[in-house]
C-alpha positions as CSV (number, residue, x, y, z in Angstrom):
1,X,22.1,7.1,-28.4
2,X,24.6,4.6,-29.2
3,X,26.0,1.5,-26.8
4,X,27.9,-0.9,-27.3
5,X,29.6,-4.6,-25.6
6,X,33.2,-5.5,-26.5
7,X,34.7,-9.0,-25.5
8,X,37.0,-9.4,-23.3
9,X,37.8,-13.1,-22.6
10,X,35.2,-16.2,-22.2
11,X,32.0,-14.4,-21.3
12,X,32.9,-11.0,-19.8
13,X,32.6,-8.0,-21.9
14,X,33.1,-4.4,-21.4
15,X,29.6,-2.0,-22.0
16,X,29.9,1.5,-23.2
17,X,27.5,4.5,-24.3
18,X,28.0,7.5,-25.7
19,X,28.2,9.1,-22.1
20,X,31.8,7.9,-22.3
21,X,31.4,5.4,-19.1
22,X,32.1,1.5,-18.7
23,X,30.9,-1.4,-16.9
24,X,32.0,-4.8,-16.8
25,X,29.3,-7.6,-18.1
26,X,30.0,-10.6,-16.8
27,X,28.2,-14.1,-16.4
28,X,27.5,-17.0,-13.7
29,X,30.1,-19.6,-13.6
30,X,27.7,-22.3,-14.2
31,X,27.3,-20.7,-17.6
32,X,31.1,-20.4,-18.7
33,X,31.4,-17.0,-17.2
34,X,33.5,-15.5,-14.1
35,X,31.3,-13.9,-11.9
36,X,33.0,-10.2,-12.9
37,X,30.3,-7.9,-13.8
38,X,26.6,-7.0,-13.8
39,X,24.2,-9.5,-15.6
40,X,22.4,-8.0,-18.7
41,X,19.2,-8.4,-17.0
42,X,19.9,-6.5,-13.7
43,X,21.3,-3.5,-16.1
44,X,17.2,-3.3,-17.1
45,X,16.4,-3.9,-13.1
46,X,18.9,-0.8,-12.4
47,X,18.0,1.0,-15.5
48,X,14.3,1.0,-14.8
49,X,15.5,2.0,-10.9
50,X,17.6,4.9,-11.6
51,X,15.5,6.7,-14.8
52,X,12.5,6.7,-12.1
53,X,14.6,8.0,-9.1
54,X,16.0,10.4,-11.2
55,X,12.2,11.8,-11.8
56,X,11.1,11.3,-8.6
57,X,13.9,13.0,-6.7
58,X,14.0,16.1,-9.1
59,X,10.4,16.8,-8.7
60,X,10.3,16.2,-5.2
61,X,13.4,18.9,-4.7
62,X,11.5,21.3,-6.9
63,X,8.4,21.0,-4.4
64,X,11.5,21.7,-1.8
65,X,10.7,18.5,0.1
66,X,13.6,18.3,2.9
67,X,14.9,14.9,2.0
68,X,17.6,12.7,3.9
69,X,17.6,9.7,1.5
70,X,16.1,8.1,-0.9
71,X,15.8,4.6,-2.5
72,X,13.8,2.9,-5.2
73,X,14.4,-1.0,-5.5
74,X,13.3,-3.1,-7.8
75,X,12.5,-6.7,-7.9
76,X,12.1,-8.8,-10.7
77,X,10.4,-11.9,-11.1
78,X,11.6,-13.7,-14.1
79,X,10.5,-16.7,-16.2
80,X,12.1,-20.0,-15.2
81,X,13.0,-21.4,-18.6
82,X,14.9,-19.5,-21.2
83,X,14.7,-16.6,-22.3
84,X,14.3,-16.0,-18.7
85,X,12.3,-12.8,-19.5
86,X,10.9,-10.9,-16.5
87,X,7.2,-11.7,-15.9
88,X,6.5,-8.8,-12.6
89,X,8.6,-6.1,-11.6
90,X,7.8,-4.3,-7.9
91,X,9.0,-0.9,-8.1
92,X,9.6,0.4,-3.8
93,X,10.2,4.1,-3.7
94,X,11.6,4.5,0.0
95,X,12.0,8.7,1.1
96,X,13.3,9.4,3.8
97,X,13.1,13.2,5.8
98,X,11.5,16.1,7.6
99,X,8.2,16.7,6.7
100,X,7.6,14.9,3.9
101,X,4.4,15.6,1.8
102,X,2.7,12.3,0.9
103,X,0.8,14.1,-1.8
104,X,4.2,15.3,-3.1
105,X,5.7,11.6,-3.1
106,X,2.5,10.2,-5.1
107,X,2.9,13.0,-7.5
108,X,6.6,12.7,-8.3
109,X,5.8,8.5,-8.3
110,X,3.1,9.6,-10.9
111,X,4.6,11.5,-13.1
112,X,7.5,9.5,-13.7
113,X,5.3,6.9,-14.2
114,X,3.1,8.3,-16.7
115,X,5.4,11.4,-18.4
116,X,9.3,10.9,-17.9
117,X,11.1,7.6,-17.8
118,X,11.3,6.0,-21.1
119,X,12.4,3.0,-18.9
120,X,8.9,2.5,-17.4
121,X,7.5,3.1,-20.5
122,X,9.1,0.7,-22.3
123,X,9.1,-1.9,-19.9
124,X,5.6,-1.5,-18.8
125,X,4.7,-2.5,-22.1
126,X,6.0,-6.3,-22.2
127,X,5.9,-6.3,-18.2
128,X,3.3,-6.1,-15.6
129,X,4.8,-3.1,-13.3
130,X,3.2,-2.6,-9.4
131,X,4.4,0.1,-7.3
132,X,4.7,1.1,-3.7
133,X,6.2,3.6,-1.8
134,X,7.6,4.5,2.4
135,X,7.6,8.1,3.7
136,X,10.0,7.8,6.9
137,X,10.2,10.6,9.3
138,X,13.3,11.9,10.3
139,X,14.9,14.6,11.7
């Protein structure tokens, strides 16, 4: 996989990959920047977010679990002084729909966890990562 940043003006940039998308980078005013695009560190918030929903909600739609919506958020504690790295992440899986197996929501949680996302893996190895997860009924 390649990615890359290209400057735009002051400190907003342009990210690509070789998927062929873009998003705008950008950086708090109090910085230099212009408060026009995601911070580099929310990218690894959402990246982390989205390669463990993407498990989660394909295994869950193999066991044919009848789901409304789902949600995974992630919060980040980071360090206060520079490099601001993170220092906890809380992974929240919330699943909403009919009928939905608890056993089939821990499974899906644990196997992304410990097979699929390369995010988790990675992360999980500079990073203390705790997990929880909501089952909500509806109909």
């Amino acid at each position: 996989m390649d990615a890359k940043v290209t400057w735009q003006e002051r400190l907003t940039f342009t990210g690509t990959a070789d998927s062929g998308f873009s998003l705008p980078l950008g950086s708090d005013p109090d910085v230099g920047g212009d408060n026009d695009g995601f911070r580099p560190t929310e990218l690894l918030a959402i990246g982390l977010a989205g390669c463990t929903a993407m498990d989660v909600i394909s295994i869950l739609r193999k066991k044919q679990q009848s789901i409304n919506s789902f949600e995974v958020r992630v919060n980040a504690d980071q360090q206060k002084d520079h490099p601001h790295v993170f220092t906890h992440l809380q992974v929240d899986y919330l699943v909403a729909g009919h009928q939905i197996s608890k056993a089939a929501v821990e499974r899906a949680i644990e196997l992304s966890i410990t097979k699929y996302c390369p995010a988790w893996a990675m992360l999980s190895k500079a990073v203390q990562i705790d997990h929880s997860y909501q089952i909500c009924e509806t109909g």
